[in-house]
N, CA, C and O atoms as a Maestro MAE file, in Angstrom:
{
 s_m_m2io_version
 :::
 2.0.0
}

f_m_ct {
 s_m_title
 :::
 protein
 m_atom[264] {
  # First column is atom index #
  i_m_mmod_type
  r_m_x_coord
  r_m_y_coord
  r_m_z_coord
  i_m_residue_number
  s_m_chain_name
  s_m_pdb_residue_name
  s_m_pdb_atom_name
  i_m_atomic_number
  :::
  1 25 20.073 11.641 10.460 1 A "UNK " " N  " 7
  2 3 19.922 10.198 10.282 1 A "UNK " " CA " 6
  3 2 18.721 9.892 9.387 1 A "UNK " " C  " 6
  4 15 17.688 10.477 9.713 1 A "UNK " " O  " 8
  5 25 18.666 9.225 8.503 2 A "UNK " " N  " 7
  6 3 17.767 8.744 7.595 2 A "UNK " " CA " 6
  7 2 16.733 7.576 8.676 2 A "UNK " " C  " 6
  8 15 16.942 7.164 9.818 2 A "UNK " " O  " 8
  9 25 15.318 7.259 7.466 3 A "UNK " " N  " 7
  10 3 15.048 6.203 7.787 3 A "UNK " " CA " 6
  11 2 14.952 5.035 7.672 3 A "UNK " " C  " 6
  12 15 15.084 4.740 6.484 3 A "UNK " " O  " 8
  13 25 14.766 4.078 8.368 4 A "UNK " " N  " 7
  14 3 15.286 2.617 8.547 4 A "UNK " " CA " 6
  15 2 14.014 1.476 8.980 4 A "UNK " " C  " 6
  16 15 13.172 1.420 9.876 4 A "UNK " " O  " 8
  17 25 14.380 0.665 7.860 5 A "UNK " " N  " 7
  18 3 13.628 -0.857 7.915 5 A "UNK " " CA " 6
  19 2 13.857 -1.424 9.199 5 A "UNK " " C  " 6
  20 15 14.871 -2.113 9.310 5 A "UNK " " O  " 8
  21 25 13.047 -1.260 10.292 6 A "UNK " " N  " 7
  22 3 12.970 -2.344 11.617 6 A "UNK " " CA " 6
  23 2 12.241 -3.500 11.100 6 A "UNK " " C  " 6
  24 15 12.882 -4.499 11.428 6 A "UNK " " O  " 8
  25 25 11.318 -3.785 10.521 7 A "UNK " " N  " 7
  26 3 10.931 -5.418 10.328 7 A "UNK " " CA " 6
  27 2 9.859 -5.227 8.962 7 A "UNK " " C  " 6
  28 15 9.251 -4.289 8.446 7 A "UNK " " O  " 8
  29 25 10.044 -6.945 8.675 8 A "UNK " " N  " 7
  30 3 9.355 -6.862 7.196 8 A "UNK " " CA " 6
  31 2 8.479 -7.914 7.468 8 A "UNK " " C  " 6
  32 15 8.932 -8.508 8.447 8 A "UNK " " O  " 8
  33 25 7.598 -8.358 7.138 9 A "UNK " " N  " 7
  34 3 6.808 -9.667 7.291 9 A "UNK " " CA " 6
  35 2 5.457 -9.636 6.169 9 A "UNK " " C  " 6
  36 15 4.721 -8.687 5.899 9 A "UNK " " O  " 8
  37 25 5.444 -10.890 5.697 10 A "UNK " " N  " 7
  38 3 3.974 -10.881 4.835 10 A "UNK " " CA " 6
  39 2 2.766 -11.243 5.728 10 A "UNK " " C  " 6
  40 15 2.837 -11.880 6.779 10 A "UNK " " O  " 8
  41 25 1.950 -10.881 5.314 11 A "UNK " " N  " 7
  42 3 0.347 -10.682 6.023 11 A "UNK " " CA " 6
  43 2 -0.725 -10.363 4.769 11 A "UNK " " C  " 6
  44 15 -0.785 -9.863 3.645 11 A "UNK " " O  " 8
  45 25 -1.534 -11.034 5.816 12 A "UNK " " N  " 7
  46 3 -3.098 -10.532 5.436 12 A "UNK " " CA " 6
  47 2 -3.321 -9.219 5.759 12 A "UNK " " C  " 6
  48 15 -3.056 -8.946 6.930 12 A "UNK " " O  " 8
  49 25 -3.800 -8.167 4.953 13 A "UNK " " N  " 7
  50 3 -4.215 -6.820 5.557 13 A "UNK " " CA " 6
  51 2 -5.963 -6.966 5.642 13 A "UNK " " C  " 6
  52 15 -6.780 -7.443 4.855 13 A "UNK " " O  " 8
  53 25 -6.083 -6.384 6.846 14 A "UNK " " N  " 7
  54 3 -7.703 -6.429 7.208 14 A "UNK " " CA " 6
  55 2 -8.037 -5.164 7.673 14 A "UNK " " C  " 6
  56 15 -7.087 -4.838 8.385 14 A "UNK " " O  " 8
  57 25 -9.022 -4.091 7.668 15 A "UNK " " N  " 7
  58 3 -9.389 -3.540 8.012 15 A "UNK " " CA " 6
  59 2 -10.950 -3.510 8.720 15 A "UNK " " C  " 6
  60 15 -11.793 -4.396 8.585 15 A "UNK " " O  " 8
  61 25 -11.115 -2.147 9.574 16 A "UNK " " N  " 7
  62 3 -12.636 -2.916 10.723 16 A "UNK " " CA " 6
  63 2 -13.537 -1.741 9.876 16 A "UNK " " C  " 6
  64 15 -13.507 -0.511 9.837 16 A "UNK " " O  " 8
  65 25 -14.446 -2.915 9.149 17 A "UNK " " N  " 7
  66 3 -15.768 -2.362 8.976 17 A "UNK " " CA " 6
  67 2 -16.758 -1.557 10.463 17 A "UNK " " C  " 6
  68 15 -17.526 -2.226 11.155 17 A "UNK " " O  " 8
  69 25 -16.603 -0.662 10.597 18 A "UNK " " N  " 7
  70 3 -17.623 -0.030 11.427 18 A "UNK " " CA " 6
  71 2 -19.014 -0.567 11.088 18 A "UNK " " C  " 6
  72 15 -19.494 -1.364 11.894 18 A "UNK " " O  " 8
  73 25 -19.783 -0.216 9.923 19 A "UNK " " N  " 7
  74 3 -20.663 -0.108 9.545 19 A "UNK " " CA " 6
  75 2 -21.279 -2.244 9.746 19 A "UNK " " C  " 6
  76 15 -22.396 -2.690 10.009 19 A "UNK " " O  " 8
  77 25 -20.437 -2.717 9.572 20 A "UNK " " N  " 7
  78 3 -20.904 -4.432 9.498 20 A "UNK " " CA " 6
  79 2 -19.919 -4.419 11.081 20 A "UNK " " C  " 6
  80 15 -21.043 -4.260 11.556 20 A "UNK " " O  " 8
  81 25 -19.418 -4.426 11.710 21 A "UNK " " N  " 7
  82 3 -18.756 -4.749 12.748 21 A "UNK " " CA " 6
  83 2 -18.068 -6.168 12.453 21 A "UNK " " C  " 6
  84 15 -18.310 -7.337 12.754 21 A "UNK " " O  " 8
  85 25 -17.170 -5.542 11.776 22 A "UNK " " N  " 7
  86 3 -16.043 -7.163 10.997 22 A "UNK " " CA " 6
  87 2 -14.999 -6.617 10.540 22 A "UNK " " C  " 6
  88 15 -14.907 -5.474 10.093 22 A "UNK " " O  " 8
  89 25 -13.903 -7.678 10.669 23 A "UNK " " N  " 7
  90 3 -12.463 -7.223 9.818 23 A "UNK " " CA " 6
  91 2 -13.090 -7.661 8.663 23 A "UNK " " C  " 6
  92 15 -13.955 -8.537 8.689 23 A "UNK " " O  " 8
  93 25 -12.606 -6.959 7.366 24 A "UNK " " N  " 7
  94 3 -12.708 -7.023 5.812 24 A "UNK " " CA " 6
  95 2 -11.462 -6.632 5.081 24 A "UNK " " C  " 6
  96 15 -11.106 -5.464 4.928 24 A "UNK " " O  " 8
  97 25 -10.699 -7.887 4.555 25 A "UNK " " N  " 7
  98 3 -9.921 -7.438 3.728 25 A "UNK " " CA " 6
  99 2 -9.917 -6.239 2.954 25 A "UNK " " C  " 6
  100 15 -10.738 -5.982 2.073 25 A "UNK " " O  " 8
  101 25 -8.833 -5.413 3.363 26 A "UNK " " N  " 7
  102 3 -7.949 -4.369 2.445 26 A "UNK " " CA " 6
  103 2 -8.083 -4.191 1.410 26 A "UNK " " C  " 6
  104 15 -7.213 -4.748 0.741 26 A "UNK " " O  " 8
  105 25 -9.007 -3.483 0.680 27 A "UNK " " N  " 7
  106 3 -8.717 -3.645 -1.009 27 A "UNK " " CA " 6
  107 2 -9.696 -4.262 -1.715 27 A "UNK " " C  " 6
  108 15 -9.766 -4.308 -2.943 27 A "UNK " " O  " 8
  109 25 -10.840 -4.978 -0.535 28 A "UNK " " N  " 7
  110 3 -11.923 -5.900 -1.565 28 A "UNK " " CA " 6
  111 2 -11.090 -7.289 -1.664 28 A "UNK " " C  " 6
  112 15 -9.882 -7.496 -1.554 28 A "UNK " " O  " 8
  113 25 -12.476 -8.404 -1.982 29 A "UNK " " N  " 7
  114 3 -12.030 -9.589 -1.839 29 A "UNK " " CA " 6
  115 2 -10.769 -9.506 -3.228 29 A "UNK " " C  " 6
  116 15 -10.393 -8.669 -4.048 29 A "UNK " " O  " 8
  117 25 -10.394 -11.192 -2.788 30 A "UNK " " N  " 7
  118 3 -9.319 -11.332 -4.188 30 A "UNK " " CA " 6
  119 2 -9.779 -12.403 -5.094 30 A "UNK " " C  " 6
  120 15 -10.719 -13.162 -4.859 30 A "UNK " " O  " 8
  121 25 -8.891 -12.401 -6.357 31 A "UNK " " N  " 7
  122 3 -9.596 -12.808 -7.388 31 A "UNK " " CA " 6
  123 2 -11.267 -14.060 -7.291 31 A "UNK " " C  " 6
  124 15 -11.384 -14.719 -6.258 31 A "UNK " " O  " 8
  125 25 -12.094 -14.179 -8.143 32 A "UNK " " N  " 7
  126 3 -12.798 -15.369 -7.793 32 A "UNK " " CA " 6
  127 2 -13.604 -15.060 -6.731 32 A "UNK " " C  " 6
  128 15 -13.819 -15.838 -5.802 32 A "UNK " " O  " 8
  129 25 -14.096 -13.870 -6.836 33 A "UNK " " N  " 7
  130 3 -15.047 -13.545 -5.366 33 A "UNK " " CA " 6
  131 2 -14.855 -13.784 -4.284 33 A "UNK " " C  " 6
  132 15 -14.269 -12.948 -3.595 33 A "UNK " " O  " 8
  133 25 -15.155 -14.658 -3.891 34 A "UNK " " N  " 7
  134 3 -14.602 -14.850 -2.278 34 A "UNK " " CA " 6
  135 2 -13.374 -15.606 -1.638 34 A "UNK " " C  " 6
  136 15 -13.142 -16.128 -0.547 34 A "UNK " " O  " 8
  137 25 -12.708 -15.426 -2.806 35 A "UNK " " N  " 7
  138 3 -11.370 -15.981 -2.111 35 A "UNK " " CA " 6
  139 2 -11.013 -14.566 -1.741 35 A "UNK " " C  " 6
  140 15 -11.581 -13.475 -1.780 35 A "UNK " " O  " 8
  141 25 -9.592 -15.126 -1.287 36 A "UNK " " N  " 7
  142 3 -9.017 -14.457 0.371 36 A "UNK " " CA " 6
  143 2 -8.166 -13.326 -0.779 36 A "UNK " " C  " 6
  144 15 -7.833 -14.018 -1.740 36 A "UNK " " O  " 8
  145 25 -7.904 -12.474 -0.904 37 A "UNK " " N  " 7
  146 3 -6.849 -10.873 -1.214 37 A "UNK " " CA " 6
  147 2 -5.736 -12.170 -1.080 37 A "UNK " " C  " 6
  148 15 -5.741 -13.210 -0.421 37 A "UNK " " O  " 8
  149 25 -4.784 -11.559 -2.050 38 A "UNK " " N  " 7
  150 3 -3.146 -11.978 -2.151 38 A "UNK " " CA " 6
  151 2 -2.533 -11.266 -1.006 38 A "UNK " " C  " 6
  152 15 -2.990 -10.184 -0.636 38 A "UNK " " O  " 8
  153 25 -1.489 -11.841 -0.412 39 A "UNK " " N  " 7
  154 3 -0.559 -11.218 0.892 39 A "UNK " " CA " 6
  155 2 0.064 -9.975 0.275 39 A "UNK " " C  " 6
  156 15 0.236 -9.542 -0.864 39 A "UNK " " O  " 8
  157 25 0.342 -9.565 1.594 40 A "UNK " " N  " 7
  158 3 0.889 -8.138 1.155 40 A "UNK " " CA " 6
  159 2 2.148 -8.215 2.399 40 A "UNK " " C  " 6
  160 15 2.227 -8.732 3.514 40 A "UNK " " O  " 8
  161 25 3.226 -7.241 1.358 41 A "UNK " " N  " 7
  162 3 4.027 -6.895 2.422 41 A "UNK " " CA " 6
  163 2 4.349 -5.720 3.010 41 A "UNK " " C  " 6
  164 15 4.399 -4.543 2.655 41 A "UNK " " O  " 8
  165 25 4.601 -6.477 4.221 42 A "UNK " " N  " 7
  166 3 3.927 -5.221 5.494 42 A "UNK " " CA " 6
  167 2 5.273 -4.902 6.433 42 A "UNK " " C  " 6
  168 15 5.560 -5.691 7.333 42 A "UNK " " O  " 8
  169 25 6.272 -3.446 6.130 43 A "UNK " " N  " 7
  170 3 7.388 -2.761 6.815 43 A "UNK " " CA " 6
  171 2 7.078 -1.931 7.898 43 A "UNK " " C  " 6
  172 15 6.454 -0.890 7.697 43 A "UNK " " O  " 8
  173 25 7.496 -2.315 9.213 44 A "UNK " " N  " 7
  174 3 7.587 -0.932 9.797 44 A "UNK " " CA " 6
  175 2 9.184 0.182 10.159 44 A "UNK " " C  " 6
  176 15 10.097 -0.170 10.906 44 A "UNK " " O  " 8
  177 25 9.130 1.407 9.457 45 A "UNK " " N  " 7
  178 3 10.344 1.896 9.237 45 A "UNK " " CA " 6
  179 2 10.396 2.736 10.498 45 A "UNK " " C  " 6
  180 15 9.249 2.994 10.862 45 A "UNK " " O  " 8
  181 25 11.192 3.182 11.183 46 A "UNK " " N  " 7
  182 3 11.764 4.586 11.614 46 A "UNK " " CA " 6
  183 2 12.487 5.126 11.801 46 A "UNK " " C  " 6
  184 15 13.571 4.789 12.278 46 A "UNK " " O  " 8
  185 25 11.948 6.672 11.326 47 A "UNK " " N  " 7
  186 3 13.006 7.911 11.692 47 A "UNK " " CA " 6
  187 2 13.547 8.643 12.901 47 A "UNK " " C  " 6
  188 15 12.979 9.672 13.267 47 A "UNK " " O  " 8
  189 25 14.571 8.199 13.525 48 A "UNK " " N  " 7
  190 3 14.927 8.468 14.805 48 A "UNK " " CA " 6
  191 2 15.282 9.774 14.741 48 A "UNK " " C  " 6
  192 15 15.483 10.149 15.896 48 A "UNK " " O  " 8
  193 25 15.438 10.553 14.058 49 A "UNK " " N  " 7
  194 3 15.122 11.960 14.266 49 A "UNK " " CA " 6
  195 2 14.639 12.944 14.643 49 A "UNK " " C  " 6
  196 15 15.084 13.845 15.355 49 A "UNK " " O  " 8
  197 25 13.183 12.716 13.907 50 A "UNK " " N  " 7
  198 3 11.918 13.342 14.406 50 A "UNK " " CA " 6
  199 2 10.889 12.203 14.835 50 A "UNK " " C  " 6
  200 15 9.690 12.162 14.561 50 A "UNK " " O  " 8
  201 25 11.827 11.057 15.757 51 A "UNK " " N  " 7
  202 3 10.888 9.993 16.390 51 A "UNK " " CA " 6
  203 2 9.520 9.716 16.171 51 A "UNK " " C  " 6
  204 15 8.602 9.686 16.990 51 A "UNK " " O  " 8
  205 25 9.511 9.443 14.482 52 A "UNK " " N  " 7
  206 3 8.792 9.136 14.180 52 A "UNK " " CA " 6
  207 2 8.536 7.632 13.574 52 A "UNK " " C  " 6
  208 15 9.558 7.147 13.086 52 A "UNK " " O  " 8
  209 25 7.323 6.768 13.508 53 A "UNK " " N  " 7
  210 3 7.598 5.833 12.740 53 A "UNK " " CA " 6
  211 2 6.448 5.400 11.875 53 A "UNK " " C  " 6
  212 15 5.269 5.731 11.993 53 A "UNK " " O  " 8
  213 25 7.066 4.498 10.867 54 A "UNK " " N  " 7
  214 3 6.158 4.749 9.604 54 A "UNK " " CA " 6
  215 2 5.789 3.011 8.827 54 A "UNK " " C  " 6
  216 15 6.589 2.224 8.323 54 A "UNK " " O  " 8
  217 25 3.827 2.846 9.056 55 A "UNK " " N  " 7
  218 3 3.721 1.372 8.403 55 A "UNK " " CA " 6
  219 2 3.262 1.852 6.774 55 A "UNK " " C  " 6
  220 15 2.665 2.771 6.215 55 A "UNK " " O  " 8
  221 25 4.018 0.484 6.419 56 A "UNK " " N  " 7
  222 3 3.831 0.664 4.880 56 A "UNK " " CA " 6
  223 2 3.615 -0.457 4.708 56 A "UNK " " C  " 6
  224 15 4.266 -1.406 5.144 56 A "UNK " " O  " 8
  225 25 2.307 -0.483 3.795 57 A "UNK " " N  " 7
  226 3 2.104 -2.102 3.408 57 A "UNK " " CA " 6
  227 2 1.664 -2.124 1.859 57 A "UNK " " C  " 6
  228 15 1.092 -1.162 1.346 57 A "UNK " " O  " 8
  229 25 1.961 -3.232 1.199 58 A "UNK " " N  " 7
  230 3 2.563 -3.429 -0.358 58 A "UNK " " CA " 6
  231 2 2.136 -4.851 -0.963 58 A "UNK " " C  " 6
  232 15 2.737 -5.910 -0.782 58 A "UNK " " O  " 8
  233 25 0.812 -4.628 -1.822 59 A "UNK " " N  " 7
  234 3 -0.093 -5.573 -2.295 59 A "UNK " " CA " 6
  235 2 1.105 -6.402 -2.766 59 A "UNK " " C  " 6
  236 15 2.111 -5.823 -3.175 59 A "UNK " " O  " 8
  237 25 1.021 -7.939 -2.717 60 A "UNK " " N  " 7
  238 3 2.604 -8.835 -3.810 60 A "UNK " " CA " 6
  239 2 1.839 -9.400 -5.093 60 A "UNK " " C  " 6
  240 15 0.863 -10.149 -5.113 60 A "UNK " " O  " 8
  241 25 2.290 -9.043 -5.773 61 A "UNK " " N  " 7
  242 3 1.761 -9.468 -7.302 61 A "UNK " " CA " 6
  243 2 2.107 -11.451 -7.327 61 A "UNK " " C  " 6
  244 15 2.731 -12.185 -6.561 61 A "UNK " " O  " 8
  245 25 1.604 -11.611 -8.160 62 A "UNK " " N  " 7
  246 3 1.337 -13.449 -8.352 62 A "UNK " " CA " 6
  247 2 3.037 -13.285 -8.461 62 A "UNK " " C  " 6
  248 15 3.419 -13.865 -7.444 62 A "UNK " " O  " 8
  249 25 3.941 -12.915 -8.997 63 A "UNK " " N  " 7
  250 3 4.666 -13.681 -9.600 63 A "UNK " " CA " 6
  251 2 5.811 -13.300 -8.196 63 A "UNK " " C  " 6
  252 15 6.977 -13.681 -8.299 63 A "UNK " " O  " 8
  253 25 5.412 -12.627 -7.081 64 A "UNK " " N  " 7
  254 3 6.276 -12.083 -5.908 64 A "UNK " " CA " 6
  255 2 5.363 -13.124 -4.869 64 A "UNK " " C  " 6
  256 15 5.389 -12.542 -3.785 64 A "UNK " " O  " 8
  257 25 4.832 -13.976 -4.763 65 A "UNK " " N  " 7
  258 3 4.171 -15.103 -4.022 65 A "UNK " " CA " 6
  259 2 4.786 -16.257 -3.897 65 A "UNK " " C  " 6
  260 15 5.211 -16.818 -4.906 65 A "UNK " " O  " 8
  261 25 4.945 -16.824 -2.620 66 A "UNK " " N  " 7
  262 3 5.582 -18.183 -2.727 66 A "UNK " " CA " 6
  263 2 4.682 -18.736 -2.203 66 A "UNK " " C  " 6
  264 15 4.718 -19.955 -2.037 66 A "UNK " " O  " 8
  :::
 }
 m_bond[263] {
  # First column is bond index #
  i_m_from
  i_m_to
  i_m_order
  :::
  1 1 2 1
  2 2 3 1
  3 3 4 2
  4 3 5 1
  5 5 6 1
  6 6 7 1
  7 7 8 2
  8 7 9 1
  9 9 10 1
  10 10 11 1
  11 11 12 2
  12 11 13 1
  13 13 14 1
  14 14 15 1
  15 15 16 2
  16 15 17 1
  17 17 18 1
  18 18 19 1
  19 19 20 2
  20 19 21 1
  21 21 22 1
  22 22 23 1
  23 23 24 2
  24 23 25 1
  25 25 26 1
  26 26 27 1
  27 27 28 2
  28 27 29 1
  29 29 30 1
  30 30 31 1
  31 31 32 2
  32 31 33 1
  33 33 34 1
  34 34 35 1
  35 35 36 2
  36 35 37 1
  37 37 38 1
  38 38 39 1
  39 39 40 2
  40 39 41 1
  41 41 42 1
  42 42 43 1
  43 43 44 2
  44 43 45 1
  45 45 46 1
  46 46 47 1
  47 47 48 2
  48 47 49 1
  49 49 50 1
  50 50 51 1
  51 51 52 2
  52 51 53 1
  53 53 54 1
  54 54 55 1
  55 55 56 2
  56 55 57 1
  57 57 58 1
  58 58 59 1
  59 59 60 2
  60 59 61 1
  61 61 62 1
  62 62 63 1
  63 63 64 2
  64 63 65 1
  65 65 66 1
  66 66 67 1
  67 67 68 2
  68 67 69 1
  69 69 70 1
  70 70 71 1
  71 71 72 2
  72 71 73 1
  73 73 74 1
  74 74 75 1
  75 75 76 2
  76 75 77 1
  77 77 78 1
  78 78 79 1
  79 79 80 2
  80 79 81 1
  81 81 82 1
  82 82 83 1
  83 83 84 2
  84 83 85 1
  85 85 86 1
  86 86 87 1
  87 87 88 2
  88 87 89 1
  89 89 90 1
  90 90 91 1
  91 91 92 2
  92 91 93 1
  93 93 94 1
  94 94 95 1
  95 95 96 2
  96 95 97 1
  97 97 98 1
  98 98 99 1
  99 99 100 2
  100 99 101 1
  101 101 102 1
  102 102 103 1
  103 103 104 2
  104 103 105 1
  105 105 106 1
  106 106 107 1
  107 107 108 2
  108 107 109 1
  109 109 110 1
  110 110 111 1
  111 111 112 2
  112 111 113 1
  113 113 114 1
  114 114 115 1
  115 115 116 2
  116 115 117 1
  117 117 118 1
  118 118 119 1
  119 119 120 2
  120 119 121 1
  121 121 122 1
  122 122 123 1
  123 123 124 2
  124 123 125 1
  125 125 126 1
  126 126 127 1
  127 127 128 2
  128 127 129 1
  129 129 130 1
  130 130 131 1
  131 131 132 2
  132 131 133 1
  133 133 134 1
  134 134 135 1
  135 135 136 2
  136 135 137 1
  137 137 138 1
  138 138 139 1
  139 139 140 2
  140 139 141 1
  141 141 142 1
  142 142 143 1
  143 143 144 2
  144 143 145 1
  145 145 146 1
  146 146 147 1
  147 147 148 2
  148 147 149 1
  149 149 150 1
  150 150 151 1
  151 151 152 2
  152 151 153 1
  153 153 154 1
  154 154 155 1
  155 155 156 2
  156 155 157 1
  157 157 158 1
  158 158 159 1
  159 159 160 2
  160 159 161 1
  161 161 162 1
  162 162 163 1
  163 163 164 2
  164 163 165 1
  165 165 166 1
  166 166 167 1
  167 167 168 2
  168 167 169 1
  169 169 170 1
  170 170 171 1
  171 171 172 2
  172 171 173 1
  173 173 174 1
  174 174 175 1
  175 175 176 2
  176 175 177 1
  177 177 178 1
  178 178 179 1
  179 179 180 2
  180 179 181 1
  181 181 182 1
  182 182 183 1
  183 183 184 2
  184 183 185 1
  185 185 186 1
  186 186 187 1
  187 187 188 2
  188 187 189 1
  189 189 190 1
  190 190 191 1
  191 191 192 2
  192 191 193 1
  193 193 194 1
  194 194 195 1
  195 195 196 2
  196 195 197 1
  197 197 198 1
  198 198 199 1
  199 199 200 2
  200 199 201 1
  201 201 202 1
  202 202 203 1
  203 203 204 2
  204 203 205 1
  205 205 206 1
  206 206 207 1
  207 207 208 2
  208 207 209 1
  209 209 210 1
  210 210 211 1
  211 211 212 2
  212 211 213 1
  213 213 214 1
  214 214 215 1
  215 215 216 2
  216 215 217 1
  217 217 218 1
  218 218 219 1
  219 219 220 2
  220 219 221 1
  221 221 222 1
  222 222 223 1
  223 223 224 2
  224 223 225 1
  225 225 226 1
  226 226 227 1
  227 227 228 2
  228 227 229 1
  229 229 230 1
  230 230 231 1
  231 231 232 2
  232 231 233 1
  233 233 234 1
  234 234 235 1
  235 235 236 2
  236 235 237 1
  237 237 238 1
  238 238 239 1
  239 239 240 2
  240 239 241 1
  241 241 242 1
  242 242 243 1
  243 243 244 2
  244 243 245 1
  245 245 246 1
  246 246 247 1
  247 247 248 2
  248 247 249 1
  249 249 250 1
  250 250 251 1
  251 251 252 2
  252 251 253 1
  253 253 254 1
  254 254 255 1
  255 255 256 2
  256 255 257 1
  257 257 258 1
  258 258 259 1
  259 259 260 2
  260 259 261 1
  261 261 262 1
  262 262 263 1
  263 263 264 2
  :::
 }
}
């Protein structure tokens, strides 16, 4: 059996600064210094095979933005 798209959704990606004790956008701010990172889209797939499952998340370019 191959693997398979269970859900898709756009999001903010944040990751936890250890070092400052804060979520911080993914990637560094977005354009204009302190504005907010462009959404990204965010799949979680799995392979029921080797019961595994897999997040993938996918910066959206300006012209993939609504």
């Amino acid at each position: 059996p191959s693997e398979r798209a269970l859900c898709s959704a756009r999001a903010a990606v944040l990751l936890y600064d250890e070092a400052q004790k804060l979520w911080v956008p993914a990637g560094g701010a977005g354009a204009g210094g302190g504005a907010p990172p462009p959404p990204s889209c965010v799949q979680l797939f799995h392979q029921p095979g080797s019961l595994s499952f897999r997040l993938v998340g996918r910066r959206l370019g300006p012209e993939q933005q609504v």
